[in-house]
N, C-alpha and C positions, 0 to 999 in steps of 0.2 A: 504494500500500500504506500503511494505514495507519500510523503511529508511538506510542511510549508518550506522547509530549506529547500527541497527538491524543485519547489514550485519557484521561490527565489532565485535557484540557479538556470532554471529554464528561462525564465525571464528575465535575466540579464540586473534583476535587482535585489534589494535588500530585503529580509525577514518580517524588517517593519512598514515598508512600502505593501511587503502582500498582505498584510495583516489591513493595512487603511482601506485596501480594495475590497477584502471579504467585509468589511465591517461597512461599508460604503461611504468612508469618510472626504470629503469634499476638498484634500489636502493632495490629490493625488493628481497627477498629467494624465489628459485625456491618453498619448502616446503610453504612460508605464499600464494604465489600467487596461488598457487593451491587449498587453503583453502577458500582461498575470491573468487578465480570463482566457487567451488561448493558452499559455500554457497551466493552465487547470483544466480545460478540456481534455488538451492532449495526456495528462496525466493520470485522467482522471479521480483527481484528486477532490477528499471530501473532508469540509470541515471537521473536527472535534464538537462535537455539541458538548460535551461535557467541559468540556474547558470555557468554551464559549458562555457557556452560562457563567461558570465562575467569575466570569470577568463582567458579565452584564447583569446580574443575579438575575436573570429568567432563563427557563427551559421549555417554554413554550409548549410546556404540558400538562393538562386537564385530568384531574384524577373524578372518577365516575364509582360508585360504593349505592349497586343497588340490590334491593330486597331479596330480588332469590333470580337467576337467570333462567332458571327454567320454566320458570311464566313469560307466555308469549307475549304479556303487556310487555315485562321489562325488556325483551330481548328486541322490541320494536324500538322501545323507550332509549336503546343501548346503541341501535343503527344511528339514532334519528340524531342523537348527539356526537357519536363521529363524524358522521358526513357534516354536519355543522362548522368543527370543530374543524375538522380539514379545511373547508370552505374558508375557515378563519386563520388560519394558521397554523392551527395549535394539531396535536397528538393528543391521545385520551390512552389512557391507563385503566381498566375497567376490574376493581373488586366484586366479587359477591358475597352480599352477607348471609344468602341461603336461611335468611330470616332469623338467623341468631345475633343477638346482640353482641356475643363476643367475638367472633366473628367481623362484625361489622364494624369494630372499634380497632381490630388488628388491624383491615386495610387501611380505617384511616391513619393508625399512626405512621403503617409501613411508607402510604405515599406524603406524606409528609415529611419522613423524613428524608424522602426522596424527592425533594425543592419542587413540588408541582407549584403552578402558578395560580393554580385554583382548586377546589374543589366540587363537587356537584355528592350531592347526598339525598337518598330516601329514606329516612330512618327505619328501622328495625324495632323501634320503641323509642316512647316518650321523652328519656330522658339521660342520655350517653353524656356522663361530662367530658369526655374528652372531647366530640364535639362541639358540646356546648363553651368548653375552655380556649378550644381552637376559634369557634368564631370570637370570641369576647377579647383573644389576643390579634384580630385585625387581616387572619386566615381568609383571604374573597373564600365565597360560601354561599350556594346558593341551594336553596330543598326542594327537591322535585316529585311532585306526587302527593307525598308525606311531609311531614314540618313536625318542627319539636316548637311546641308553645311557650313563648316567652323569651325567642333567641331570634336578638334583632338581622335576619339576613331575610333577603327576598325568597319569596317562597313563590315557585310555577308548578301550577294546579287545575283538574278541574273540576267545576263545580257539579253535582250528582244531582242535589236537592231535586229540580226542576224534573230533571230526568224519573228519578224514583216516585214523584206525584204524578208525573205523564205515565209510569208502571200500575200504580196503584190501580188508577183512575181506568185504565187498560182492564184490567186485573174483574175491578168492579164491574165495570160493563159485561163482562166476560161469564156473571153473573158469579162469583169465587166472593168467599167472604173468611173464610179461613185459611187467612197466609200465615205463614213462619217465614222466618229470617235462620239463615247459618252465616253469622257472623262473624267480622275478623277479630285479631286480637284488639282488647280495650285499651291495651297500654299505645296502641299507633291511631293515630289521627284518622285515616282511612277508615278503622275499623269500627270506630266507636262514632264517626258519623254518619255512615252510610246507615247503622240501626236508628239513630235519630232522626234521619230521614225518612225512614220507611215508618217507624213509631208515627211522626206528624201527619204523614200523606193518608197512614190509614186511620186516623184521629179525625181527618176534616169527612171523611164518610161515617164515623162514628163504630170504625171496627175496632175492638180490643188487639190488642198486644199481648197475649199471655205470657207468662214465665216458659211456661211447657213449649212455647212456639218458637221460641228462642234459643240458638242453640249454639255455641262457645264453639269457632274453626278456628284454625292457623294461618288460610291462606293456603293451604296446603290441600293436594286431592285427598290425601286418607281421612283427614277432620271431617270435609264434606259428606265423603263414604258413612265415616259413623256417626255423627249427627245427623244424617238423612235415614239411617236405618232406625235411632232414637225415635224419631216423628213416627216411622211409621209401625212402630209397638204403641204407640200411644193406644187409649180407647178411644179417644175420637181423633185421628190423623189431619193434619192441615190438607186442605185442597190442593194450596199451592206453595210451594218451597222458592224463597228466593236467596240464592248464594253471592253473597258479598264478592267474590272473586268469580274468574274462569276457573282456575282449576278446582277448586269448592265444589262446582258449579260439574264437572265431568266427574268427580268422586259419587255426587248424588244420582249423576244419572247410572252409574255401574251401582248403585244401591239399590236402585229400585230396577233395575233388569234383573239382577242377583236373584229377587225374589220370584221374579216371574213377570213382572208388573210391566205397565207399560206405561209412556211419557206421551201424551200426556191425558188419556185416559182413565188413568190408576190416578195420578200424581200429576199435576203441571209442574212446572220447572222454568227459571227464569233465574239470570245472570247479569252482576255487574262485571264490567270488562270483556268487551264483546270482544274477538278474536275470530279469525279466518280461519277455524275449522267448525265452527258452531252451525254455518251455512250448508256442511257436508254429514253433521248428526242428522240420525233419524229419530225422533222431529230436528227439524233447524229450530237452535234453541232461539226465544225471544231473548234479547239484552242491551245492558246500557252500554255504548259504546262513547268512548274516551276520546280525543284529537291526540293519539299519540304522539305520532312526529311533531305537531306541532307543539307539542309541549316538549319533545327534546330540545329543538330547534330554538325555543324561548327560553331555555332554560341555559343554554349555552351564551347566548347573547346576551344574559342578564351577567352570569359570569363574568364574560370578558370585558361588558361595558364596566365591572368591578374591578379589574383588573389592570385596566388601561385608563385608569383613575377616570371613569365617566359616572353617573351616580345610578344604577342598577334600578330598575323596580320590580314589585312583583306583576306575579298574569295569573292571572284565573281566565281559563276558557269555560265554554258551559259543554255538559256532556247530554248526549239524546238517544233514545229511546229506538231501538230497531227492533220493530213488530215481524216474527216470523209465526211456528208454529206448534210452541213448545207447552201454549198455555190454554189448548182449546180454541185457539182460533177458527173461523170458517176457514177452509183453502179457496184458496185465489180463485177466481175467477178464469177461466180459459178466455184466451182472447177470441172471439166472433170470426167464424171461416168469414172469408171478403164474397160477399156476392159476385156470384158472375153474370155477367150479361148475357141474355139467351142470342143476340147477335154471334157474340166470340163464339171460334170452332177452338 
């Protein structure tokens, strides 16, 4: 591999002539700079980025610490912030905290203390103080998804609420009066509002919420599997199951095929974080779908506008409601053969 002396003696100059040209310092002859980028082609010769940071304290890379990757939200969520990230300059680093908190506090130290220039975080729970010690020492830091309450960094979100009353309200017409919720964890923001969402939307139709309806997931398919087998020992089972997650949301439907049962006949079924295999379930499940990419994409740019000392804000986008056929829906309509003309042969 080539070196900067190598690149100096092809170009006929000094060490620190080639160093003004990579760094594009405006000290240099239009004649030497032309000298030192063909002989860096010819050499093809490639900076040190690790030194280069040293000398300009950035390394132009984005450290990414999301919830579990084997959920197809985060793995969108994980695209849509490198291609950003490239777009911008930067490199992304990508932890998984596979929904454990310790876990999720090792990658942030590891990239840390590996000079990233930013961070991007979905927490794993409520209250990680290293996190929270990292933002408060001046770490850019932006939460994507999930937010820890009370830790001043922008947070890029989107909003359920609206979505989960357009579900209910679905639900209702559908003539369904006995919904349950399988829930995420309480101690993450996601979790514990998506069930106050669903508690308010079926409050303004005047349906209870029970204890028994209600049922304690992970996020995880097995939680879903066994909280949706919970429901259906009940003596009176809910109508309809709604899973906080996708994969919540695929655990309950292998629960109730297990038994025999059928979707949505037996059991309707309905999912937050709507995903491109839902469309290919038999039934296509109903769910709330998210603006993924665009919440990687905003969540990058709040980053770097932190970064590149601009003042960052948060985004909330709204999330909506994809009506398939997982909750008793009529099926669609066939589209009308086109008349033909008795004319035409």
């Amino acid at each position: 591999m080539a070196s900067i002396k190598d690149v100096a003696a092809e170009a006929g100059v000094s060490v620190a002539t080639v160093s003004r040209v990579l760094n594009d310092h405006p000290s240099v002859s239009a004649d030497a700079r032309t000298r030192v980028l063909a002989a860096v082609e010819a050499l093809g010769y490639r900076p040190n980025a690790v030194a280069r940071s040293l000398r300009t304290d950035q390394t132009h890379t984005l450290g990414l610490v999301i919830s579990d990757v084997m959920n197809p939200y985060f793995t969108e969520l994980a695209r849509s912030v490198e291609e950003e990230a490239r777009a911008l300059g930067y490199s992304v680093i990508i932890g998984n905290a596979d929904e454990r908190p310790e876990l999720q506090d090792h990658h942030v130290r590891t990239l840390l203390d590996r000079r990233i220039d930013g961070l991007l975080v979905s927490p794993t729970d409520g209250g990680s103080p290293l996190i929270v010690d990292a933002a408060r020492a001046g770490t850019p830091m932006v939460f994507v998804d999930r937010w820890i309450p009370g830790v001043e960094v922008p947070v890029v979100r989107a909003d359920g609420r609206a979505a989960v009353r357009d579900l209910v309200a679905h639900l209702h017409g559908l003539g369904h009066r006995r919904l349950a919720i399988i829930a995420g964890p309480a101690a993450t923001t996601t979790g514990s509002e998506r069930v106050e969402a669903f508690r308010e939307a079926l409050g303004e139709y005047g349906i209870p919420l029970p204890d028994a309806y209600i049922g304690q997931g992970d996020f995880q398919a097995e939680s879903g599997r066994r909280v949706t087998e919970g429901f259906l020992d009940l003596p009176e089972p809910p109508e309809v199951v709604f899973a906080a997650d996708n994969l919540m949301a695929l655990g309950a439907l292998d629960a109730v095929r297990a038994r025999g049962l059928r979707v949505p006949d037996d059991l309707a079924l309905a999912a937050f974080d709507d995903i491109r295999w839902f469309v290919h379930t038999d039934p296509p499940i109903t769910a709330i779908a998210q603006p993924t990419g665009e919440l990687g994409r905003a969540a990058v740019r709040a980053l770097v506008d932190s970064i590149e000392g601009r003042t960052p804000r948060s985004v909330t986008l709204p999330a909506r409601l994809v009506v398939r056929r997982s909750c008793g829906e009529p099926p669609a309509s066939p589209e009308p053969a086109p008349v033909r003309n008795r004319s035409q042969s």
